[in-house]
PAMITI-61561 format. One record per residue: residue in three letters; x, y, z of N, C-alpha, C in turn. Coordinates in steps of 0.1 Angstrom, whole numbers, plus 2048, in hexadecimal, padded with zeros to 3 digits. Atoms other than C-alpha are relative to their C-alpha. Layout:
alaXYZXYZXYZ;...
% end
This chain:
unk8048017F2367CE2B8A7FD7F1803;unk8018107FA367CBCB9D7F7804808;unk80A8027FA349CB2BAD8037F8809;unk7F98067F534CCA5BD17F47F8804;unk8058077F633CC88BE37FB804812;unk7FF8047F232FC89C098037F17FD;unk8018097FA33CC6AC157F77FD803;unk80F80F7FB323C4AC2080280580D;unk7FE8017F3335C4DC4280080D805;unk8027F37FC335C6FC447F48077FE;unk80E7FE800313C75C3A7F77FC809;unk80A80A7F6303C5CC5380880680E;unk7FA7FB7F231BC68C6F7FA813801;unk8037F4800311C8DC657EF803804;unk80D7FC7FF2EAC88C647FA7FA80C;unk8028067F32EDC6FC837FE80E80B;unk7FF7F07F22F9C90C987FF80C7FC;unk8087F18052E5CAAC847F880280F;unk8067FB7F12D0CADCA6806806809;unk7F47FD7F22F0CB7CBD80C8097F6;unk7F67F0806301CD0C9F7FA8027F4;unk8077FB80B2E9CD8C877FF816807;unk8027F57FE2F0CFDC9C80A80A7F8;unk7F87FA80530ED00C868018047F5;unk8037F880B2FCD06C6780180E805;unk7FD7F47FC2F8D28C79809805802;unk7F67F37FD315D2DC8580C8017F9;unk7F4804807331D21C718008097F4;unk7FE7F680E33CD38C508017F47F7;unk7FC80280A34CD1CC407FB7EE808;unk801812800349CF3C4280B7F7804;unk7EF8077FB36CCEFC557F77F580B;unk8038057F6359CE1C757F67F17FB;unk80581080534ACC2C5E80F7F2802;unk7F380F7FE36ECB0C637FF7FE80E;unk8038077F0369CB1C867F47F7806;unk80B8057FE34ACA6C878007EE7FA;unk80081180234EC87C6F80F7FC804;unk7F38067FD372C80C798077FA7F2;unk7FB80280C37EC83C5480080B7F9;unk8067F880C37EC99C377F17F97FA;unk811809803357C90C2D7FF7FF7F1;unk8037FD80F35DC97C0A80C7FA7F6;unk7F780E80B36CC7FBED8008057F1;unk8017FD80E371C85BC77F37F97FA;unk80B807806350C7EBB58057F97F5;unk7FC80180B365C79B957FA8067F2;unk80A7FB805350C90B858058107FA;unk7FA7F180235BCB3B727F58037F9;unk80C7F7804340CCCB6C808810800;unk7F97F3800347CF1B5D7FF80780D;unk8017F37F934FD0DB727F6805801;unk80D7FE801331D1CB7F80280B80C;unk80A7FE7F331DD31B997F8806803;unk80F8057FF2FED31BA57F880D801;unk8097EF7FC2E2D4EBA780380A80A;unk7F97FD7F72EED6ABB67F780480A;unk8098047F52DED70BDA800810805;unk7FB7F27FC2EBD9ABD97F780B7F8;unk8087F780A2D2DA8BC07F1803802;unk80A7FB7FA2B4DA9BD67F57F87F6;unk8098088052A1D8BBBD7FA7F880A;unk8058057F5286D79BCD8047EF804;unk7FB80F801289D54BDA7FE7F87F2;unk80280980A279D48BBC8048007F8;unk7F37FE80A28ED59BA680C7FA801;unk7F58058002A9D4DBB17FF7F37FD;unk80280E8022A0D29BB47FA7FE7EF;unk8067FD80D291D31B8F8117FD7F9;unk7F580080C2B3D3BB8580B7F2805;unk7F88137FD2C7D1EB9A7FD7F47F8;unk8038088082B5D04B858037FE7F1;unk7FA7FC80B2BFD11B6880C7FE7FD;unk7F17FE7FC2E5D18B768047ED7FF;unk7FF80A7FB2E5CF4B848017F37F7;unk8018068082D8CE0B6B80B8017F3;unk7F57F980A2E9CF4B4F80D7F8803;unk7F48047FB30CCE9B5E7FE7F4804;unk80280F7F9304CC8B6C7FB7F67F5;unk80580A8062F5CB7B528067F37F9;unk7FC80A80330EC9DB4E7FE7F780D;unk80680C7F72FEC8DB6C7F97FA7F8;unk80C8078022EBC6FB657F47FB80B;unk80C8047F52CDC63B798057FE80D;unk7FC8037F62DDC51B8E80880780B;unk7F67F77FA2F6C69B9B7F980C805;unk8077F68002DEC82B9F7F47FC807;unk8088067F42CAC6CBB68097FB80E;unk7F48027F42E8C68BCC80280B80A;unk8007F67F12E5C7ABEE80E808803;unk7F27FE7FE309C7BBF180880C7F6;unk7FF7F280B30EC94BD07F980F807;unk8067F07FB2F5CADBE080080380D;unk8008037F32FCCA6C0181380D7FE;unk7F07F9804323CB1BF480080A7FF;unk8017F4806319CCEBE27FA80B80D;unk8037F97F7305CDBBFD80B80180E;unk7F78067F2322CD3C188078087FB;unk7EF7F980433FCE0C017FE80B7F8;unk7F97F5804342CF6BE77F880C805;unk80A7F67FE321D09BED7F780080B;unk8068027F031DD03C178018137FE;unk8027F37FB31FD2DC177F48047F7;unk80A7FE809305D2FBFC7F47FC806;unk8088027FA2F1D1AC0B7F7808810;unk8047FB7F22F3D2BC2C7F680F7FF;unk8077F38072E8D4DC1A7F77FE802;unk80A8008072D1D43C087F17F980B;unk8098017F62BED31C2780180A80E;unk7FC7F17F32C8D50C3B8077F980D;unk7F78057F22DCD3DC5480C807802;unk7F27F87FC2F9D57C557F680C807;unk80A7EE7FC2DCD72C627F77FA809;unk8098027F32C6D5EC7E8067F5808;unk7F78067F12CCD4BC9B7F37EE7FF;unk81280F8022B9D23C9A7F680880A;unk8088017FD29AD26CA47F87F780D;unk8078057F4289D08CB18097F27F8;unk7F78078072A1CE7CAB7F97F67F9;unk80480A807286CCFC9E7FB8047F4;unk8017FB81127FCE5C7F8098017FC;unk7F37FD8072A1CEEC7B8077F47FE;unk7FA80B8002ADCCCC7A7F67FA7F3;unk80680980D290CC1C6380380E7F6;unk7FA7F680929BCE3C4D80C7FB7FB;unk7F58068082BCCDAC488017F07F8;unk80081080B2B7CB2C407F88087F2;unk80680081029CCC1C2380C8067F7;unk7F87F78092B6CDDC188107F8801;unk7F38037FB2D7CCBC208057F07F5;unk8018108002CECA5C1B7F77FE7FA;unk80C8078042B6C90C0E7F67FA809;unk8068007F4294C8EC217F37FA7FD;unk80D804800277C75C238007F87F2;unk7FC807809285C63C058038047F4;unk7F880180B296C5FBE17F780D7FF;unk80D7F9809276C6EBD280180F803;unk8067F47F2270C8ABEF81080C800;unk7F27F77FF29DC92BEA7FE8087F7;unk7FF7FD80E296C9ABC68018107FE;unk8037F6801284CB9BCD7FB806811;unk7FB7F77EF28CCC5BF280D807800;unk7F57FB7FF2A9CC7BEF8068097F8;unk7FF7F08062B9CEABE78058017F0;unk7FA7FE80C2D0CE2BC77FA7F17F5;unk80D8098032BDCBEBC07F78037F8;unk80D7FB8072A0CCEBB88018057F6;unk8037FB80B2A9CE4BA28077F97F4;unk7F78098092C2CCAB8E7EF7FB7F9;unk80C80A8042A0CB3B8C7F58077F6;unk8097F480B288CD3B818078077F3;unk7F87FC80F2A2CDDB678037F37F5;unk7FF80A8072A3CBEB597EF7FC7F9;unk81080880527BCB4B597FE80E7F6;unk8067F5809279CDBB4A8088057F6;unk7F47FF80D298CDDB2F7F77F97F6;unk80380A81128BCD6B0C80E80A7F3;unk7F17FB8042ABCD9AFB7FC8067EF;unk8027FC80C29BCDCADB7FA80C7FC;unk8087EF80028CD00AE380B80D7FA;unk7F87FA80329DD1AADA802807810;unk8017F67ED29AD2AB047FA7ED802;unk80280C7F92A1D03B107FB80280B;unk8068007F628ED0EB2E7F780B803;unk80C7F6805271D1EB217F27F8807;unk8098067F825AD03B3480480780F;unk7FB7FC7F726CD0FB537FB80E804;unk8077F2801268D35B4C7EC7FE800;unk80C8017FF241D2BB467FD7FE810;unk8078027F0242D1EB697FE80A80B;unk8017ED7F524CD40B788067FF80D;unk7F78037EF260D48B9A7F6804806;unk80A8007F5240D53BA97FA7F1808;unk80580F7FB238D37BC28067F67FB;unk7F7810808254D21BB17FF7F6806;unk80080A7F625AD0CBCD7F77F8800;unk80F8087FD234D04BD47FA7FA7F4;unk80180880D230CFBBAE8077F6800;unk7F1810801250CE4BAE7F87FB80A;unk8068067F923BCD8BCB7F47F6800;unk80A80580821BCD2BBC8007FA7F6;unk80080780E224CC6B9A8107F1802;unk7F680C7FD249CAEBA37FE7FA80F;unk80080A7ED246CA5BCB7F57FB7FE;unk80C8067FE226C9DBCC7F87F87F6;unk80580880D21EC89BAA8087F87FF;unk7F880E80422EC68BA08018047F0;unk80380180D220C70B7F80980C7F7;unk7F87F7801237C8FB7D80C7FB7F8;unk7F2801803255C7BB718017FA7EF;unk80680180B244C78B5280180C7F6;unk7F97F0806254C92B397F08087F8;unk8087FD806234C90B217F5808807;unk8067F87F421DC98B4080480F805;unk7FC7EE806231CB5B468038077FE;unk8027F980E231CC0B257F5806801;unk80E7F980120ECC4B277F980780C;unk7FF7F67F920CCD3B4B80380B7FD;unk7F97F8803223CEAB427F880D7F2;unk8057FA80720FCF2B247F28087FF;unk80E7FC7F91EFCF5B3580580E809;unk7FF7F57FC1FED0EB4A80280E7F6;unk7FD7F680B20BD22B2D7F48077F6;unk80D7FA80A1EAD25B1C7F880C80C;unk8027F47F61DCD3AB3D80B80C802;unk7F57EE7FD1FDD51B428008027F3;unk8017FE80D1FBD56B1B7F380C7FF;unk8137F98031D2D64B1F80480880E;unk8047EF7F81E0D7CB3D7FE7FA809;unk80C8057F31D1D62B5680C7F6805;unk7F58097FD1F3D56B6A7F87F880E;unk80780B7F61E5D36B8280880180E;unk7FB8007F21E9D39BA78037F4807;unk7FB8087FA1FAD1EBBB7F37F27FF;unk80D8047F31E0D12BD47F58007FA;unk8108028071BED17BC08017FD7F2;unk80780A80F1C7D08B9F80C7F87FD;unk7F68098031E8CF7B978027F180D;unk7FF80E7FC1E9CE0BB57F47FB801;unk80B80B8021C5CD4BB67FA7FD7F4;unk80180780E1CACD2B908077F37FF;unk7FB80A8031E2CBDB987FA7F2809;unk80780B7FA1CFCA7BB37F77F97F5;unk80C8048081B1CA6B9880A7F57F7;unk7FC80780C1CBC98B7B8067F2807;unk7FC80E7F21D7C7CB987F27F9801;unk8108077FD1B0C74B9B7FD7FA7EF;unk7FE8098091B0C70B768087F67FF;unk7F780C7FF1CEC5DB777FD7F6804;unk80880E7FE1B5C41B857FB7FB7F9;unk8088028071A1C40B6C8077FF7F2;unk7F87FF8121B8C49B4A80E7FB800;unk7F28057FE1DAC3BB488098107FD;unk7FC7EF8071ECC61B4580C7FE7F8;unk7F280480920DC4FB357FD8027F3;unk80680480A1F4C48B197FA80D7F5;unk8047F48051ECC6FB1380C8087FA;unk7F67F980B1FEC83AFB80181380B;unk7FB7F57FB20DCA7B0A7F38097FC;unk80D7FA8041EECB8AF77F67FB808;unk8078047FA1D8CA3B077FF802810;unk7FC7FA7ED1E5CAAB2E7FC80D7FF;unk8017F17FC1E1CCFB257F48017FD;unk80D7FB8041BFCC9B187F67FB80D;unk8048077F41B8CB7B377FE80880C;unk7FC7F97F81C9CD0B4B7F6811800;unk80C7F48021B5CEEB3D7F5800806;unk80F8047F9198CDDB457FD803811;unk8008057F319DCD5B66801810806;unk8027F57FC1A7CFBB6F7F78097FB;unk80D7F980518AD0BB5B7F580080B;unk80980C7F5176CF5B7280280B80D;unk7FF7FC7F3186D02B947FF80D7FC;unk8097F4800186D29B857F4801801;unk80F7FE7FF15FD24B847FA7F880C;unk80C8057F015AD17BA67FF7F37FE;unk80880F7FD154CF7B9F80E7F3803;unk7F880D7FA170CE3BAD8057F87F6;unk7FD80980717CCC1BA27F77F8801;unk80280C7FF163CAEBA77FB7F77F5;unk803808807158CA7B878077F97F6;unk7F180A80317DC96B817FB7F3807;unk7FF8117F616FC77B9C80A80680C;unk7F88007F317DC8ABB97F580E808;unk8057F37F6175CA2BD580680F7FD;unk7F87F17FE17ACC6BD680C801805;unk7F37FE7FA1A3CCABD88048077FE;unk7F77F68001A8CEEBD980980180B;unk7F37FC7F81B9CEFBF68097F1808;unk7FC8067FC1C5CCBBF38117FE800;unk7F18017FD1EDCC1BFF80480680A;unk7FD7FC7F31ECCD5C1D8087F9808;unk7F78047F61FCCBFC2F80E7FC7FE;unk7F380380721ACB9C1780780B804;unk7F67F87FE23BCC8C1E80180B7F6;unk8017F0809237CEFC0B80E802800;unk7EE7F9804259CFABFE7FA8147FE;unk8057EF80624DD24C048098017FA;unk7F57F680925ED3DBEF809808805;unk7F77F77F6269D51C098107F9802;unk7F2802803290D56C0D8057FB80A;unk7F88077F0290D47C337F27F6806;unk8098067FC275D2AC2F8017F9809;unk7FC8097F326ED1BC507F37F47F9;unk80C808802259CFBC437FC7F580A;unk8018077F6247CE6C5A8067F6801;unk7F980B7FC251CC9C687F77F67FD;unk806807808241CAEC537FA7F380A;unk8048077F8227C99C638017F47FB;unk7FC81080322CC74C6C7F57F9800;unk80F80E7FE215C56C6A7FF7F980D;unk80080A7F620EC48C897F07F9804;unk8088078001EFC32C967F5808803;unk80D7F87FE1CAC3EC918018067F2;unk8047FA8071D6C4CC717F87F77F6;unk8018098091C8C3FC4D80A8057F4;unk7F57FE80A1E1C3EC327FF7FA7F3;unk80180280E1DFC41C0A80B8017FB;unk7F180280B1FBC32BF57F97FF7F4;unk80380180E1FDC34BD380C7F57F9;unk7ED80580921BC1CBBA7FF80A7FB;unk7F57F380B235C35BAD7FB7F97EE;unk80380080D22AC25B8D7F28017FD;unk8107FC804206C2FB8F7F37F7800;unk80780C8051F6C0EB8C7F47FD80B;unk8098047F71E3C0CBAE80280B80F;unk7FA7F57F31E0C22BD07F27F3807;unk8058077F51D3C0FBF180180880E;unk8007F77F21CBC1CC128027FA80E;unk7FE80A7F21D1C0BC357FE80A809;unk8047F67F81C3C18C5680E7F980F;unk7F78067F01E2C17C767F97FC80A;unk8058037F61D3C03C8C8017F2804;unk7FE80D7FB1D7BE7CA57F57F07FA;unk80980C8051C8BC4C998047F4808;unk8008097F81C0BACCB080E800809;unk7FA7FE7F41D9BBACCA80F8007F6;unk7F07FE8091F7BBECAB7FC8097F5;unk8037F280E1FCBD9C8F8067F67F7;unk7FC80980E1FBBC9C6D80E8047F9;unk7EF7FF7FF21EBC7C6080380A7F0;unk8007F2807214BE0C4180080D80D;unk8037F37F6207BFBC5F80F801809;unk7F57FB7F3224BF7C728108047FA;unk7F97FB80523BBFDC5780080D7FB;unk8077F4805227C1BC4F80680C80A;unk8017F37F222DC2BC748108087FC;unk7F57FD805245C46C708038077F6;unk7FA7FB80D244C4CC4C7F680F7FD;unk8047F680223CC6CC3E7F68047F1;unk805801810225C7AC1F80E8037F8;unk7F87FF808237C74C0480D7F57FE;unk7FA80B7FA24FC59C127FB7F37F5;unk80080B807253C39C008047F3809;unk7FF80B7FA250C13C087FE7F57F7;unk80180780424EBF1BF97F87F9807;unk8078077FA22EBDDBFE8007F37F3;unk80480D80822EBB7BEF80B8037F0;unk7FA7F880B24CBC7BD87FD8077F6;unk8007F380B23EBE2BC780180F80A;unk7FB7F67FE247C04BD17F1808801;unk80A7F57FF22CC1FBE180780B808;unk7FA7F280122EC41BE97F5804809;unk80D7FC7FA219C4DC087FD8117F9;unk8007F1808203C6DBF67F4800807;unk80C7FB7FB1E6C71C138027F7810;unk7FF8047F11E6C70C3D7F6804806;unk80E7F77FC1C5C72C4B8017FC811;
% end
């Protein structure tokens, strides 16, 4: 099987006039109506052969998470002669979702079974599920076949005998919102040894019978382990060590007592405002809020080393030329301040 490109020019002409035919995800069966639209065939040889394949099936009444469970698996499996680079390329998953598997995708977001809605969700719906949305980082794991390429890769240990036995630990219950909590929302996520020992931390609770709920222990374990990460260098911890960390930290919130005795505030019900991937089979997710003036805004470097906060606001009759680069951007979003790379991860 050959792996197809979106075009540069066809990609930017396509996401320019997503606002004025983004109704044809609905209505269209097949992806004839993209030549008209870019005024070309949109789709180029990647130079790329990958086995025969296909993808979870969508007829057997499994739930979203299942599927997306077994897609990562499917995806990865077959793909894995991508390297990084190519697999950070909008245009590969931009393709895939466009061409061979534009009727899969429509399924599987129920767009062959409702009518749009309201166009500024459905427009920011398709960029997450279609395109890449809110940056590199943000494409990784939004996007529909992306995501699960990147999660089958951070959760393959080839040396297992069940290469995706961290995976299976993670569970299709609430998959999405996990992939959410533990890769979107962490820098520190890209860190295989880290999680190793997430992963392993979790495994010790579904092991004792005691499987961890989204929302009240995995993401504000993972806020807490981000609050350590001020304090401990986490690169520096061994996979045992993350999980002995990680135990801790959820022992903690089963007994009521929060995080604060990590150096942080109570974050059970912190990330609310982050973009949620539900489970459900026709997720409408919000429309991701922007930064504009009056807010305060916490960056972190993608490499861990410092987080800084700036408040949008006029100074002396001008917006400082960090804040005004800010306006706009979203959690999660990436920027260069003084050349190093931050990652906005808080919008107050």
């Amino acid at each position: 099987m050959k792996l197809y490109f979106m075009k540069s020019t066809s990609l930017g002409v396509l996401k320019a006039e997503l606002p004025n035919v983004y109704t044809k995800y609905f209505t269209e069966a097949d992806g004839a109506w993209l030549m008209d639209i870019c005024g070309e065939d949109p789709f180029e040889d990647a130079g790329i052969e990958v086995p025969d394949f296909e993808l979870a099936s969508l007829d057997d009444g499994a739930s979203a998470g299942r599927i997306d469970l077994e897609n990562c698996k499917i995806i990865y499996r077959n793909l894995k002669v991508l390297n990084e680079t190519q697999a950070s390329d909008e245009r590969l998953w931009a393709g895939m979702t466009h061409g061979m598997f534009y009727s899969y995708m429509r399924r599987r977001w129920g767009y062959d079974r409702r009518a749009p809605q309201d166009a500024q969700k459905d427009v920011s719906e398709i960029l997450t599920r279609f395109f890449f949305q809110g940056g590199v980082r943000s494409g990784f794991y939004r996007n529909t076949f992306a995501k699960c390429w990147w999660v089958g890769k951070a959760l393959c240990s080839e040396d297992r005998k069940n290469p995706f036995h961290m995976l299976d630990v993670l569970g299709d219950k609430d998959l999405n919102s996990k992939i959410t909590a533990i890769f979107y929302s962490n820098t520190f996520s890209s860190n295989p040894v880290i999680v190793d020992g997430i992963i392993r931390g979790i495994e010790h609770f579904t092991s004792q019978g005691k499987p961890l709920i989204e929302k009240k222990h995995i993401r504000p374990a993972m806020s807490a382990l981000n609050a350590l990460g001020g304090r401990v260098i986490l690169d520096c911890l061994s996979a045992e060590e993350i999980k002995e960390n990680f135990i801790e930290i959820v022992e903690k919130l089963v007994q009521g007592k929060g995080t604060a005795a990590f150096g942080t505030a109570d974050v059970a019900d912190a990330g609310d405002d982050a973009a949620e991937a539900d489970d459900s089979e026709m997720v409408i997710e919000p429309v991701e809020r922007c930064i504009v003036e009056g807010n305060t805004v916490d960056l972190q470097a993608l490499d861990g080393t410092r987080k800084r906060s700036f408040q949008i606001k006029m100074r002396d009759g001008k917006m400082p030329t960090v804040a005004a680069s800010l306006l706009g951007k979203k959690l999660h979003d990436e920027l260069s301040i003084d050349g190093q790379v931050y990652v906005v991860i808080g919008i107050k």
